[in-house]
C-alpha positions, 0 to 999 in steps of 0.5 A: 490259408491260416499263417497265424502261428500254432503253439504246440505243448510237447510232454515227453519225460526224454529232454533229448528226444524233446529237442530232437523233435523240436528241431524236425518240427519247426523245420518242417513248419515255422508256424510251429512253436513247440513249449516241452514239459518232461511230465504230464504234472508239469504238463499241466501245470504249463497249460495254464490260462492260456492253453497251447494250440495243440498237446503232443504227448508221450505214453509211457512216462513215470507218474502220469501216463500219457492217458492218464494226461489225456483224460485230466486235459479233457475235464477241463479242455474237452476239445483241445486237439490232442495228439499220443506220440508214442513208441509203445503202440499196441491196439489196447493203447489205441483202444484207450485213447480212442476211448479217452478222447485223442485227437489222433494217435501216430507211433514214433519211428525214426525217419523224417518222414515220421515226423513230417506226419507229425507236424503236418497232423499237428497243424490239421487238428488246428485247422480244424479246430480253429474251423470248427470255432468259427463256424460256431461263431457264425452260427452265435450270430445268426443266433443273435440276430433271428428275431430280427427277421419275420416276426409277430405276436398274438392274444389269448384271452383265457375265458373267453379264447378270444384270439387277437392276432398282429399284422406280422402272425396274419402275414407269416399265417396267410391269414386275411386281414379282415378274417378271424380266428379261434383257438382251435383254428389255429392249433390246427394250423399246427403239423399234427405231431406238434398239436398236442404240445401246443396245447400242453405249452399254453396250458403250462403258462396259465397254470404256472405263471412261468414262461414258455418258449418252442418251435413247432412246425405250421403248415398255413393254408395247406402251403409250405411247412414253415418252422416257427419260434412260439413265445407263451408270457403269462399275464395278471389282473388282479393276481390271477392269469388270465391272458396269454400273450406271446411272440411267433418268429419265423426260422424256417430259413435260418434252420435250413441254413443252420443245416447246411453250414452244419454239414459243411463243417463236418464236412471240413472237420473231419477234412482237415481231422484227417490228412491220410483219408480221402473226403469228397462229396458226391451228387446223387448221380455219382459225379465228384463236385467237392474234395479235399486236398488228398484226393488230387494229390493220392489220385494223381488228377488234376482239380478240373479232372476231378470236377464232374468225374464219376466217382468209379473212374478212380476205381480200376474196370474189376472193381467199378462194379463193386463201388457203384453197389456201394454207393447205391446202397448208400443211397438207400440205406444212408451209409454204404462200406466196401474195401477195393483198389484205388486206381491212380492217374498213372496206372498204379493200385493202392488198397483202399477202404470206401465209406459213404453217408447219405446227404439230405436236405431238412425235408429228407431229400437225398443231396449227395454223399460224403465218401471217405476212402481210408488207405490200407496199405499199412494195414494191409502190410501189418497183417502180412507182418502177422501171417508171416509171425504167425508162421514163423513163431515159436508158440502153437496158434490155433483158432478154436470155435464155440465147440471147441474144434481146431478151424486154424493151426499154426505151422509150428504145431508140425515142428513142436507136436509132429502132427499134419495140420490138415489131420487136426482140423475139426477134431476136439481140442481136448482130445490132444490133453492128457486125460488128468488135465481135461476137466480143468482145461473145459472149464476154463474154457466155459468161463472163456465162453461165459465171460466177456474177455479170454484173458485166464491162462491155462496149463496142460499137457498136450500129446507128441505125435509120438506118444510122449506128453509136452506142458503148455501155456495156453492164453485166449483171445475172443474174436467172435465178432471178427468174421475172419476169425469167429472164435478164440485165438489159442496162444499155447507155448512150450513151457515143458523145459520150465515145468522141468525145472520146476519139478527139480527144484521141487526135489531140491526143496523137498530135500531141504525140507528133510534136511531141516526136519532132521538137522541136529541144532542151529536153523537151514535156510532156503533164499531165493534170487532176490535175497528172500527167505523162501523156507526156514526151520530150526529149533534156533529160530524159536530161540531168538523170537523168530517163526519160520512164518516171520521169515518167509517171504521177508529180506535181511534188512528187514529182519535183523540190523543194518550192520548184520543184515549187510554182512549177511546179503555180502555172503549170500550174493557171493553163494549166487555167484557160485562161491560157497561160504562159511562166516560168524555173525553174531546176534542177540549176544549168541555167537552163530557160524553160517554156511552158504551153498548155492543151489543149482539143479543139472547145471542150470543157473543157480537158483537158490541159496541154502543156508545153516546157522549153528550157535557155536558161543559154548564153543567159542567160550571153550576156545577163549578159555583154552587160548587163556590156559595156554597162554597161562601154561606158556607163561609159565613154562617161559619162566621154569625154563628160565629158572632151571637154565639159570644154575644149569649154565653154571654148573656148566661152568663149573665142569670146564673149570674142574676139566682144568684141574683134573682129567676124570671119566667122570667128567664126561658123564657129568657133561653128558647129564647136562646136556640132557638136562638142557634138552628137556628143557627145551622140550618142555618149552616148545611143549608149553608154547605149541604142544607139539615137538615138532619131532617125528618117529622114527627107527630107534635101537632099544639096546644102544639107547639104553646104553646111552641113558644108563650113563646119566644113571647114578648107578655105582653098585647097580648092574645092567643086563640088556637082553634085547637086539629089538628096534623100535619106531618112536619120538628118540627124544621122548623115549629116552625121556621114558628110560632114564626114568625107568632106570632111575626109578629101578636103581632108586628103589631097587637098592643099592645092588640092584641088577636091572634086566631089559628083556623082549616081551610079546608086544614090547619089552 
């Protein structure tokens, strides 16, 4: 047993699951020396002028894909064992590396046992090819020493096709010593295939002056074929040909040897390429004289058992009969195939899949058979897998042939459609579609048939067995050469909840649409999830330089600046998450207000963003100009209540010391127009700083304020009749501020004798 040690390249782009695997290799094997590379590039770069023993690769991986590694090691390292060790496993990845050229293929899983079947295929592959060097070895120095067996030479002389021969041709021709022989003798020692290429050898020497070398078969004195290496060396006099002479060697039995070292190295290779099959090799009487390894160990029989054993017995009593059929027909037509059970020493049945190949010798006689028995048990377990997802799946799965009829439905079909499955087998496909979408569908179904893969979806509608209409997604699979299938595998899904909203959100935009036809100035947006303009329209959008064509399909940042863009992708994510938002930006010395609503269509996720952008910089001008105003007018009013509150509070003074000296009524009403005075001003103020009193309405006594506003009227010879009892709702404050100026202005023009009536009218007094 080779103990040198293996040194194992493992590229995955997870260091954890690098050391992982480390460690459970070389537990399992300590010849295993693991190198990791988190990259195929670095990968690459590890190999090197001394590549590893063996590659172990990932397939998924950033950059390069473990196929993509593969086919870049095999322009250079062609042979180079190579195993994917992948959790992605699918059969169009199988597909692919098979085709790239792996080694062998194993998914990742998380049980020891996964990676004792790693290690182990790991240091089969080596062995193999490390067995296939050596043979290749051997057969170089057999090569290299042929020419030193049985050999002769010989003489033509052009002109006169005389024909000289040595003692080594007469002995491997059986030709007597004292015997002669012409040219066309000796081409007829030539097996009659081989002649005419004799003669068109010889010719090409004389007429080319080049060498020429081949092996032809003879057959001397009608005795046993034997194989003979013939060299053909051109000869000059005087510049032109005009001898031949060459060289003959005898490899007859190098040949034969050749093939049989040949076979017993594909023989092991593919012993060793394979540590879950079974390899033996069969006499042509169906008994058991070689095997590998695997064979004792999934039969259960020992090594003297199995020598000599008929091949059949490992088979149970129901299936021998099936085995021999297969090996006969092995036998006749070089390679035989048949699935059965296996039977173990002890009784148990493991499923099994049996290929044979005719062995012959260099004349064609059948030697024996190389069987192969392949198990299929996890194959086996795949398909119930399959059946039992089949039946299980939410989709429609139905197999339609060339003609288009149903040959297999899926159980869902009952429980998405109603119908009975047997009641749809052998009806037309199109006669379940809605008429609008038939055409569509049968010309799909032309390219499915025409091209050389189903892999174009379709959409359609499909009738409910109660007469309502359902939408699908149908995709196809080819499968006419699997003879369990014969036609397309139809995948069709339910997208009808889909289409619906589809179409509602169609409304939606159909309602954008009108709203930006018809929206007065600025621009309306519509973003998508992703933070892209979907629709836009405005009369703004031309104002800054912008198409609806420019935006569409377009991000923020890839629109507007930075800082803009930012603030901008801030109010959008928070309408996504529900909040509707209203802010001002501005851009290219405009100053614009937005709206962002989020869109949603019968409380669905939120699917969309609508946004409007007014320019409001007329507005915000009149704003800041107005604040300006105010600011002016508070200003102002600050100071003319200063001044008047100045000569007000010493008049106020005054009164308290006239109060002193004398007692008058006219004292009070002197107070009484002071403080009025000083009201006014603080109306004027509180005007001027916020332009509102901050005073409410209410019930006023129209005769029992003018009383009091008549008091502050100098109104010595003037007289006041009230002939008024109505009430009325108003600011008190401002309505005397009213009288007192009506009553002054009446006794000031109105003379000095001036009767001043108060009277009701029909809608005020």
């Amino acid at each position: 047993m080779d103990i040198s040690p293996i040194r194992v390249l493992h590229v995955d782009d997870d260091p954890n699951l690098l050391e992982l695997t480390g460690e459970f290799l070389e537990r399992e094997d300590d010849r295993l020396v693991l190198e990791t590379a988190t990259s195929a590039d670095q990968g690459l770069d590890q190999i090197g002028d001394r590549p590893p023993d063996c590659i172990v690769s990932d397939y998924d991986m950033p950059g390069k894909s473990g196929i993509e590694f593969l086919r870049a090691v095999r322009e250079t390292y062609p042979d180079l064992p190579f195993i994917l060790f992948t959790g992605k496993g699918s059969e169009s990845v199988a597909s692919d590396a098979i085709a790239a050229g792996v080694t062998d293929y194993l998914q990742k899983g998380s049980s020891t046992e996964r990676y004792e079947l790693l290690a182990n295929r790991i240091t089969n592959a080596v062995q193999a090819r490390r067995a296939t060097q050596e043979a290749t070895r051997q057969a170089e120095l057999m090569r290299l020493t042929e020419f030193a067996g049985d050999t002769g030479g010989w003489e033509l002389d052009l002109e006169t096709e005389e024909l000289m021969l040595t003692d080594g041709t007469r002995r491997l021709i059986d030709l007597p010593q004292d015997d002669s022989i012409g040219l066309e003798e000796a081409i007829d020692l030539y097996h009659p295939d081989d002649r005419d290429e004799v003669r068109a050898a010889l010719d090409q020497a004389a007429e080319t002056g080049e060498q020429v070398q081949d092996t032809w078969r003879v057959r001397p004195n009608k005795g046993e074929q034997r194989l003979l290496n013939v060299t053909v060396t051109p000869v000059r006099s005087n510049g032109e040909i005009t001898t031949l002479r060459g060289a003959v060697n005898d490899t007859t039995e190098r040949y034969e040897r050749r093939q049989e070292l040949e076979s017993e190295r594909r023989f092991i290779e593919q012993s060793l390429n394979a540590l879950d099959d079974l390899f033996y090799v069969l006499d042509t009487d169906g008994t058991i004289r070689q095997w590998n390894d695997r064979v004792p160990d999934v039969t259960g029989y020992t090594e003297s058992e199995l020598d000599g054993m008929d091949a059949s017995e490992i088979f149970p009593e129901d299936e021998q009969e099936r085995i021999d059929n297969a090996i006969g027909q092995t036998l006749t037509d070089d390679r035989g195939a048949v699935e059965a059970d296996l039977q173990t020493a002890d009784g148990n049945r493991i499923p099994y899949e049996w290929t044979g190949a005719r062995l012959t010798d260099t004349d064609g006689t059948t030697t024996g058979i190389v069987g192969i028995g392949r198990d299929l048990s996890e194959r086996r377990q795949r398909e119930r897998r399959f059946r039992a997802l089949v039946e299980e799946s939410n989709d429609v799965i139905s197999i339609v042939g060339a003609d288009g009829r149903f040959q297999y439905q899926s159980p869902s079909l009952e429980r998405i459609l109603g119908y009975d499955l047997e009641e749809t087998i052998g009806d037309l496909a199109w006669e379940y579609m809605h008429p609008d979408d038939r055409e569509a569908v049968m010309d799909t179904f032309e390219k499915w048939l025409a091209g050389p893969e189903a892999r174009e979806s379709i959409e359609y509608r499909a009738r409910h067995a109660d007469g309502s209409w359902r939408w699908f997604e149908a995709r196809a699979s080819k499968q006419f050469d699997n003879p369990a299938v014969e036609g397309y595998v139809v995948n069709s899904r339910d997208v009808t909840a889909r289409k619906e909203r589809e179409q509602e959100l169609q409304v939606v935009k159909s309602q954008y649409e009108t709203l930006a036809e018809n929206f007065p100035d600025g621009a309306v947006y519509l973003i998508d999830t992703d933070l892209r303009f979907e629709r836009a329209r405005g009369e703004e959008l031309r104002k800054i330089g912008l198409s609806p064509n420019d935006l569409n399909g377009e991000k923020p940042h890839a629109l507007f600046p930075e800082e803009i863009a930012d603030e901008l992708c801030h109010y959008l994510e928070k309408a996504l998450d529900g909040h509707a938002n209203t802010f001002e930006q501005e851009y290219g010395g405009e100053r614009y207000r937005l709206q962002a609503v989020p869109v949603q269509t019968d409380g669905e996720e939120i699917n969309h963003v609508m946004g409007v952008a007014q320019n409001i910089t007329e507005y915000a001008e009149d704003k800041q100009n107005l604040e300006r105003q105010n600011d002016r007018l508070q200003e102002f009013a600050s100071l003319v209540s200063h001044d008047l509150r100045n000569p007000l509070r010493t008049a106020e003074g005054r009164l308290e010391l006239a109060r002193a000296d004398c007692d008058s009524t006219h004292l009070d009403d002197l107070a009484g127009a002071l403080d009025r005075m000083d009201a006014l001003i603080e109306d004027l103020l509180t005007l001027a700083r916020g332009g509102e009193t901050g005073e409410s309405t209410e019930v006023v006594s129209l005769s029992s304020l003018i009383e009091e506003c008549w008091q502050v009227v100098p109104s010595e010879n003037a007289t006041l009749m009230i002939e008024t009892d109505r009430s009325i709702s108003a600011d008190r404050s401002r309505l005397r501020q009213l009288l007192e100026n009506l009553l002054a202005n009446a006794v000031e023009h109105g003379g000095e004798d001036v009767t001043v009536r108060v009277d009701d009218l029909t809608e005020g007094f």
